[in-house]
N, C-alpha and C positions, 0 to 999 in steps of 0.2 A: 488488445492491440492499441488502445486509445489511452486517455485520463482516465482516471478513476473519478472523476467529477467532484474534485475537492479533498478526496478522502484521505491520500495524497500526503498533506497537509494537515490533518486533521483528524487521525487517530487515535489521538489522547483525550478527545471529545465525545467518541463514539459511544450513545447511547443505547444501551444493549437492554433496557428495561422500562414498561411501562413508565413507572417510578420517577425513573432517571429522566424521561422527555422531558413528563410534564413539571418537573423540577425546574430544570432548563427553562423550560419557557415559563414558569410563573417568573422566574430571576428576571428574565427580561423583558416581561409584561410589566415589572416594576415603573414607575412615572409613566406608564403609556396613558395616551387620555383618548376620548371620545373623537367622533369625526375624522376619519380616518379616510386620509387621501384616495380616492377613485381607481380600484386597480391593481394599490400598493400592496404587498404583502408585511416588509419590515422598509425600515431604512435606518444604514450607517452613515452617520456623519451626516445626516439631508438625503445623504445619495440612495434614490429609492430601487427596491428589489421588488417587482410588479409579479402579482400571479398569474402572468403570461411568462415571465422568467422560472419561476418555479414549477409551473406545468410543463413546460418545455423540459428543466431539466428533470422533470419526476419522470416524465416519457422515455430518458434516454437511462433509465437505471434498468440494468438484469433483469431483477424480478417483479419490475412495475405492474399493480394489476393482477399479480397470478391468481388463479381461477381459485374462486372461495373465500376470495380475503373479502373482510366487512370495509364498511366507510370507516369507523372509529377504526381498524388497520393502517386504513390507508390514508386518514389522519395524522396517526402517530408516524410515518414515514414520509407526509409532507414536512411534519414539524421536526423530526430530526434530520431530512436534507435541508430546509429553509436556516439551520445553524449552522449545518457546513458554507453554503452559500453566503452568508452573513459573515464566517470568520475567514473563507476566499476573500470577502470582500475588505475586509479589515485589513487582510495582508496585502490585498493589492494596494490599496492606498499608502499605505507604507512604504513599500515600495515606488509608488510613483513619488511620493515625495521626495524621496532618497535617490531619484534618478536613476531606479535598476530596470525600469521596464525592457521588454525585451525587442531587438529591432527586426523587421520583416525577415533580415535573412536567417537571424536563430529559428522564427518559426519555421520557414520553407526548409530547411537543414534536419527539422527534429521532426516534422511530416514526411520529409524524403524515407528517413532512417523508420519512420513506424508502416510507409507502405510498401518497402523494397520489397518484404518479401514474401508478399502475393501478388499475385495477376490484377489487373484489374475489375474483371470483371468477381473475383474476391474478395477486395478491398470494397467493391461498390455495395458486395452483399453484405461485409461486415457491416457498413456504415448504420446500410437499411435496416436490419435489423437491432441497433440500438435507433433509430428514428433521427439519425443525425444527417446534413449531409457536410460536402467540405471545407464549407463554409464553418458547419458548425463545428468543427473540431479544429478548425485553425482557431478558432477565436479562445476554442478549450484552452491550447495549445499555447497561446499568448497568454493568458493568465497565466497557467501550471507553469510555463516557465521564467516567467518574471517571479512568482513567492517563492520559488527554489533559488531563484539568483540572491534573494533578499534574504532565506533564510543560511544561505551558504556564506554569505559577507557577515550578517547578522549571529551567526551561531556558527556553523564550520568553520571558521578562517579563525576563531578564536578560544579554541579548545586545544591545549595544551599538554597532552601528558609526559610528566617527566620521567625519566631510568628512577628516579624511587619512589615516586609510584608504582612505579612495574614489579620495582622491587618489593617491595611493603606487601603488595597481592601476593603475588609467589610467597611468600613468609607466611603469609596467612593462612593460603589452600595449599600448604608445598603437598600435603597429600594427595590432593586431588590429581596430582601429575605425577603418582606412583604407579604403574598398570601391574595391576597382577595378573593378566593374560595378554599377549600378544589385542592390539586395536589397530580397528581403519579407522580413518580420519576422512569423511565422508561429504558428498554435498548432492543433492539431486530436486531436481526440477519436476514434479507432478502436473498433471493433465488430466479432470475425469470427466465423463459426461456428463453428469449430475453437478448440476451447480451448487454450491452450500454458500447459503446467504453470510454463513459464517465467515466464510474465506473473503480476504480481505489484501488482495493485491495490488500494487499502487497503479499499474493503470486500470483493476477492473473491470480486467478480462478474463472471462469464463466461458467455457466450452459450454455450446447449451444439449449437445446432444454424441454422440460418436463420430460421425463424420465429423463435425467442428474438432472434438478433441483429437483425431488421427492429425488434419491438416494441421492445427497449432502445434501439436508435439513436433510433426516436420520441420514446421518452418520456423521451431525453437532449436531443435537438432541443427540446420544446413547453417543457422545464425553462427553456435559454438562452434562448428567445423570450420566456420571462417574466420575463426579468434575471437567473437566477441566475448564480454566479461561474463563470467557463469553466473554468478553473484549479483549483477545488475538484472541478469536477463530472471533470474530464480525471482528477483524481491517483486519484476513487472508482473511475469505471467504464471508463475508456480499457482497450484491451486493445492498445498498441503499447507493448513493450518499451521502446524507445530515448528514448519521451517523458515516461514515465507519472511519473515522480519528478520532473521537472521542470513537473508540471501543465500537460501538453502542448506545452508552450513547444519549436518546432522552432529557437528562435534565426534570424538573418537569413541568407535561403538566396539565392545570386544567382541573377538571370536565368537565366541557362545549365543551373541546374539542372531546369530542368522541358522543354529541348530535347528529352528522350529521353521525356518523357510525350503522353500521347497528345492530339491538338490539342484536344479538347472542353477535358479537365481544366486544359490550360494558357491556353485563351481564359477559361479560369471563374478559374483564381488569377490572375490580369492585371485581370481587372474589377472585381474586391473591391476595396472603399476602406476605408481604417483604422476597425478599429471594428466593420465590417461581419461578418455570419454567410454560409457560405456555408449553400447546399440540403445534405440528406443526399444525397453523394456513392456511388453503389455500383460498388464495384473487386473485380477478380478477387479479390482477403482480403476483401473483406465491406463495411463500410460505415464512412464515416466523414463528420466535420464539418470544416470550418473556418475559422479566423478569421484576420482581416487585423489585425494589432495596428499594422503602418506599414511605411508604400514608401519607400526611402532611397536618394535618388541614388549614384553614384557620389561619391568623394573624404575625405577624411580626414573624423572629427568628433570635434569639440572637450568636453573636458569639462564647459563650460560650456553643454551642451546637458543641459537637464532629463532626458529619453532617455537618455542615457548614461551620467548619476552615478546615476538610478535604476535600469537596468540591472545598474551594478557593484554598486552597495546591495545588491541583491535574492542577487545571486550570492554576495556575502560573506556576507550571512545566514544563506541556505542553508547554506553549507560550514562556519560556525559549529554553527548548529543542531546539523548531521551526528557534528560533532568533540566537542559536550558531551553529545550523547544517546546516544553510545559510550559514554562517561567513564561517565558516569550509569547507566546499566545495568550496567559493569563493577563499581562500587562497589558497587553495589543487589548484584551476585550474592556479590562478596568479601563484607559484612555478614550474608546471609542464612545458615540452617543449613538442606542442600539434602542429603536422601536419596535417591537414583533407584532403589527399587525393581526398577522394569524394567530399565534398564542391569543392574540387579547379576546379576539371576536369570537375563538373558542373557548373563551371561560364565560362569555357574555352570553351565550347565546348557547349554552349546553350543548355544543359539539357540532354543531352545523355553524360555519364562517360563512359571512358577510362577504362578498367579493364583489 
């Protein structure tokens, strides 16, 4: 329902391996020295990130804590949020410099729209349950959308693709837009009980149980019933791995892929017509939506199908996007002057930090 607390932002950073942390943090343990300010954890620029900031937001992740994790666990997942919160803070300053911060009424506008559609006394239980209160998620809130405004002027507004670009692709994969069986061209929004630390949605909301996943599937259904974007609401709240970056886009699946499902769900994706929403569907994983974007017969198609240059469009975008929002956080980190407190005091001190 909320931020993802950085993550957001910071995908292309995500450290998925022992390995990978503590790499991360020897890199910017580099010129760290002794005497380490009271409190601090790291600091960007001077501007210090205290481990009252970093507890706070370790408190407010999904799986903070779950029963069994060791210290050195819960180590390594202080020191990989303490880099998200470091390259948050990179980009806010950047933004502040560039004049993008966001003003009180974009926050109260993008907190209206993430609590319309619970009750209050829903909204209140969400909060409490990541450990936040309104306070704390406006302030999320002012961050998350000031590095979006800065990475959209920054990277968005200046991605480019030309008709031969689009063309050049199609010439390269013209097979891949040959169907030798009738396809759907599919998109659908997941919801499961069971959280998987894997999943990775940008505001980093997950169902933590049944009842949670029933009401979010609703109140992701009653959202599309009222128009909103499928695609924005799939990248927020989807919880299926394989889609969630491509804003649920399953790309076009043939016939034969739904032979092994079971006949209800295959008479129901057969009946959807382009455009159409299905019912919330509930599957042994929990529950999902989805949509019919178009039914494509079998045989080749031609560039000169609107479908198809805006398919490749959309795909070149993306992969642009992907390739300067790297660049652009690599830069952002090379220019910043970055002390990891934590990193240091845990190489000093064999895994027990100094606070």
């Amino acid at each position: 329902m909320y931020s993802d607390h950085y993550n957001e932002y910071s995908t292309m950073s995500n450290r998925k391996s022992l390995p990978a942390v503590l790499l991360a943090a020897i890199a910017i343990v580099a010129g760290c020295h002794k005497g380490a300010p009271v409190g601090v954890a790291a600091t960007v620029n001077s501007h210090p990130i205290t481990y009252a900031d970093l507890e706070k937001n370790y408190k407010m992740q999904p799986m903070a804590n779950p029963e069994g994790i060791s210290e050195d666990e819960i180590q390594i997942q202080k020191l990989d949020l303490l880099g998200k919160l470091v390259e948050a803070e990179i980009m806010l300053q950047r933004a502040e410099k560039l004049g993008l911060l966001v003003t009180d009424a974009d926050v109260e506008a993008k907190f209206n729209e993430l609590r319309a559609p619970y009750t209050k006394e829903e909204f209140d239980k969400q909060l409490s349950s990541r450990n936040m209160t309104v306070a704390d998620l406006k302030t999320q809130l002012r961050k998350d959308l000031s590095i979006q405004k800065l990475l959209n002027k920054e990277i968005a507004s200046k991605i480019n693709i030309t008709d031969a670009d689009v063309r050049n692709f199609y010439t390269a994969n013209q097979k891949g837009f040959n169907f030798a069986e009738p396809q759907f061209h599919l998109m659908q929004i997941v919801v499961t009980p069971n959280p998987d630390p894997a999943v990775r949605n940008l505001k980093n909301d997950k169902a933590q149980n049944d009842e949670q996943a029933k009401k979010k599937i609703d109140a992701i259904h009653a959202r599309l019933t009222q128009g909103e974007d499928f695609s924005n609401l799939a990248q927020n709240y989807s919880e299926d791995p394989a889609s969630i970056q491509n804003g649920g886009d399953l790309g076009f699946l043939p016939e034969s892929a739904f032979d092994k499902t079971n006949s209800e769900l295959r008479k129901l994706v057969f009946s959807l017509q382009p455009g159409q929403l299905s019912p919330i569907i509930h599957t042994q994983d929990g529950y999902r939506i989805l949509k019919m974007i178009s039914k494509e017969p079998a045989g080749q198609r031609e560039l000169n199908d609107p479908r198809v240059s805006q398919t490749i469009r959309e795909r070149l975008i993306n992969r642009k996007d992907q390739l300067l929002k790297t660049a652009y956080y690599e830069d952002a980190r090379n220019e910043a002057k970055i002390v990891n407190y934590l990193a240091q005091s845990i190489s000093e001190n064999t895994g027990s930090p100094a606070k």
